[in-house]
BARONU-992294 format. One record per residue (C-alpha): x, y, z; residue in one letter; residue number from 1. Coordinates in steps of 0.02 Angstrom, whole numbers, plus 50000, padded with zeros to 5 digits. Each point is the difference from the previous one (the first is absolute). Layout:
// BARONU-992294
+-------+-------+-------+----+-----+
!     X !     Y !     Z ! aa !   i !
+-------+-------+-------+----+-----+
!     X !     Y !     Z !  A ! NUM !
...
+-------+-------+-------+----+-----+
//
This chain:
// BARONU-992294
+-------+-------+-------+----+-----+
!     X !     Y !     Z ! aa !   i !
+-------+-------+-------+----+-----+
! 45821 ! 64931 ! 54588 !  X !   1 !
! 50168 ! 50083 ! 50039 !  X !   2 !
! 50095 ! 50084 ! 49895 !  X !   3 !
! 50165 ! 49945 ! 50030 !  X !   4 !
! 50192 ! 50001 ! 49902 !  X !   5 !
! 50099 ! 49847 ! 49969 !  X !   6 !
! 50123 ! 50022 ! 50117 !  X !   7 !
! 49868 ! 50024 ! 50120 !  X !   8 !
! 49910 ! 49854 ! 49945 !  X !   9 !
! 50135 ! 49864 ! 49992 !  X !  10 !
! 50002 ! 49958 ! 50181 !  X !  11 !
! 49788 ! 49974 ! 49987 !  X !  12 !
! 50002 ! 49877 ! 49846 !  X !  13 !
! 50010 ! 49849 ! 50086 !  X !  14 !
! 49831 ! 49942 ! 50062 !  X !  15 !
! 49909 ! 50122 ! 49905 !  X !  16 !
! 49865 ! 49966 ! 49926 !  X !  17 !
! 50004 ! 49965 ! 49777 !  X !  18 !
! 49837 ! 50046 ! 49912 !  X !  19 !
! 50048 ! 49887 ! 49850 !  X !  20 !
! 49936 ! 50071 ! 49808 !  X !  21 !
! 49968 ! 49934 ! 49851 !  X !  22 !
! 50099 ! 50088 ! 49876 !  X !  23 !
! 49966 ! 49874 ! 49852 !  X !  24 !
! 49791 ! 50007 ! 50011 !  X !  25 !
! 50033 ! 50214 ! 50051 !  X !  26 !
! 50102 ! 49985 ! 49836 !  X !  27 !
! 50148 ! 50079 ! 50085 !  X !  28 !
! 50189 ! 49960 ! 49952 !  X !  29 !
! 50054 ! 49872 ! 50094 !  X !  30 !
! 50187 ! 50032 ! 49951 !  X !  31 !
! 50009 ! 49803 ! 50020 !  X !  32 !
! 49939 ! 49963 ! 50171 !  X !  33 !
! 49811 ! 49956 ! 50032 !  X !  34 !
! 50003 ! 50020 ! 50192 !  X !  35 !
! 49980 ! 50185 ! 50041 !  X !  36 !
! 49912 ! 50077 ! 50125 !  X !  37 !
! 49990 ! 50152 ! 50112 !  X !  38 !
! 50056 ! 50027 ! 50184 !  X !  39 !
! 49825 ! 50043 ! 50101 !  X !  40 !
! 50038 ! 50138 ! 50100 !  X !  41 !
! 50150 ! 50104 ! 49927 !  X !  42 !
! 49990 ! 50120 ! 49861 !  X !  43 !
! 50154 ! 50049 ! 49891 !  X !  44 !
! 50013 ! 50198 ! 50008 !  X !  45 !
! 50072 ! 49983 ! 49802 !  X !  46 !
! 49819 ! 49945 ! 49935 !  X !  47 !
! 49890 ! 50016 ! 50163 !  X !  48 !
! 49959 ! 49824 ! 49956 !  X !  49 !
! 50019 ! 49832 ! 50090 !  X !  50 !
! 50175 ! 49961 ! 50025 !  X !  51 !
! 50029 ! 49845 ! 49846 !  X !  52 !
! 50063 ! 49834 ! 50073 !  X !  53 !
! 50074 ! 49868 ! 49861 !  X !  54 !
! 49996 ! 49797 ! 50043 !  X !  55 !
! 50145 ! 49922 ! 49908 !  X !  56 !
! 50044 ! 49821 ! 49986 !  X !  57 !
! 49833 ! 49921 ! 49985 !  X !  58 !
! 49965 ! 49893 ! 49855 !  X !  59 !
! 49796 ! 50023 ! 50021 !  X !  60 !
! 49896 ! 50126 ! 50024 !  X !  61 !
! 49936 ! 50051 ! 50177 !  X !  62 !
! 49832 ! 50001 ! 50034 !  X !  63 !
! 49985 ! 50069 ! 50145 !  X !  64 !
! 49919 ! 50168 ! 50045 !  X !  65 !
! 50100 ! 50042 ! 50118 !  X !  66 !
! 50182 ! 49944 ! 50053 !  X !  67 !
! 50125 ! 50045 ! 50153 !  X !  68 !
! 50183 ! 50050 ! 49963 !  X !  69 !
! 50115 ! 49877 ! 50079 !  X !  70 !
! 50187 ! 50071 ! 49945 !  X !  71 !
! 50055 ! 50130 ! 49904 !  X !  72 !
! 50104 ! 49970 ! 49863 !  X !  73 !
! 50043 ! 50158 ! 49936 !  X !  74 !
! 49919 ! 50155 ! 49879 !  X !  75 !
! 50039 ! 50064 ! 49815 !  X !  76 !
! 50018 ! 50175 ! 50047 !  X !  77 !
! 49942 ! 50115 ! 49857 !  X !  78 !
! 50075 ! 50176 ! 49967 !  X !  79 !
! 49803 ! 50073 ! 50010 !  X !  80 !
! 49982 ! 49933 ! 50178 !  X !  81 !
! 49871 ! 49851 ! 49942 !  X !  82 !
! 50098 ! 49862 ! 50070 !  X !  83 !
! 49961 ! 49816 ! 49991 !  X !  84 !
! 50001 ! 49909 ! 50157 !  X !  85 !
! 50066 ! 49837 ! 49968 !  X !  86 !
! 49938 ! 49872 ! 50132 !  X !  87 !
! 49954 ! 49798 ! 50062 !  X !  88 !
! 49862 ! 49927 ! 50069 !  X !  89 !
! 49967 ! 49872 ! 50131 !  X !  90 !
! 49945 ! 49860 ! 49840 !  X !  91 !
! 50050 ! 49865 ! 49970 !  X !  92 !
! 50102 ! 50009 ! 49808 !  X !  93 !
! 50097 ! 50132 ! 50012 !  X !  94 !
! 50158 ! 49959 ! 49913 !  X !  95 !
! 50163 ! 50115 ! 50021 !  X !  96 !
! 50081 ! 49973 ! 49832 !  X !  97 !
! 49829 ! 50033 ! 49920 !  X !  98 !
! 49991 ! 50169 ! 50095 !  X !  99 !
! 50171 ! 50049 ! 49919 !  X ! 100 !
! 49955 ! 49956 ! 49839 !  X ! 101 !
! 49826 ! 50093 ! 50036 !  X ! 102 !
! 50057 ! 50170 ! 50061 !  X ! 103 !
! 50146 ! 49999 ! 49857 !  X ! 104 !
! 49854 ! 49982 ! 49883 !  X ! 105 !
! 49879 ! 50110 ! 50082 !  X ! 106 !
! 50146 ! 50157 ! 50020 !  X ! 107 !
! 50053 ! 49974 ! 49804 !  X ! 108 !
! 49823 ! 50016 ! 49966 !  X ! 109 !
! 49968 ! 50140 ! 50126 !  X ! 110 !
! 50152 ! 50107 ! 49935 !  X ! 111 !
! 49953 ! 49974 ! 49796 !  X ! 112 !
! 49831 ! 50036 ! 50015 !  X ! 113 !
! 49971 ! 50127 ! 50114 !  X ! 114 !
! 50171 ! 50084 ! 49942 !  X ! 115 !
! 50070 ! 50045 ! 50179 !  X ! 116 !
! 50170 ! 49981 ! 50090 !  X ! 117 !
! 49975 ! 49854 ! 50128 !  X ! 118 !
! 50106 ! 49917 ! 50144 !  X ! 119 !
! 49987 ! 49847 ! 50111 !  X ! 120 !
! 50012 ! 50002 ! 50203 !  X ! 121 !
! 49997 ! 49836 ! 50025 !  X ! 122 !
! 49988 ! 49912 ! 50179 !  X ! 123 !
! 49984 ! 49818 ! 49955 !  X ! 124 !
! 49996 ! 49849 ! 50124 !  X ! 125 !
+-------+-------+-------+----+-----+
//
């Protein structure tokens, strides 16, 4: 697995490859969004962990072990260098309004609980 920044990584998200996680059953904070995952192969020098991939605008959770990224909407970019990696999948359900609504959520959530300074760079369709 590569270590790799974000602006190094942008032009590799699509058609990478989503190892999805259960944050409910891992009783991780979810900061309203149930499908979360992990990109396979490129590490995030902040943490030295998995790059973290978010699945807005889905009203169900996704079962699947492992997903492809088909667009990228955008990222929450977080003053520590953890950013959130906002993208869709090729699924049917994805909804766009629901996605807005989703990320909204998940960034108030994001910014209360973890207490950090946060920004969107958003991409959408």
């Amino acid at each position: 697995m590569v270590m790799t920044t974000f602006h190094d990584l942008l032009p590799k998200i699509v058609g990478s490859v989503i190892l999805m996680e259960d944050r409910v059953k891992k009783g991780y904070n979810t900061y309203g969004i149930v499908n979360q995952g992990e990109l396979k192969s490129y590490r995030n020098p902040y943490d030295g962990d998995l790059w973290d991939i978010v699945i807005p605008g889905y009203d169900v959770k996704i079962r699947s072990k492992t997903l492809t990224v088909d667009f990228f909407i955008g990222a929450l970019l977080v003053e520590d260098g953890n950013h959130k990696i906002f993208v869709t999948i090729d699924r049917a359900g994805f909804d766009e309004k629901r996605a807005t609504e989703d990320m909204e959520l998940y960034a108030l959530n994001y910014r209360s609980t973890n207490k950090l300074h946060c920004v969107w760079d958003l991409h959408m369709k």
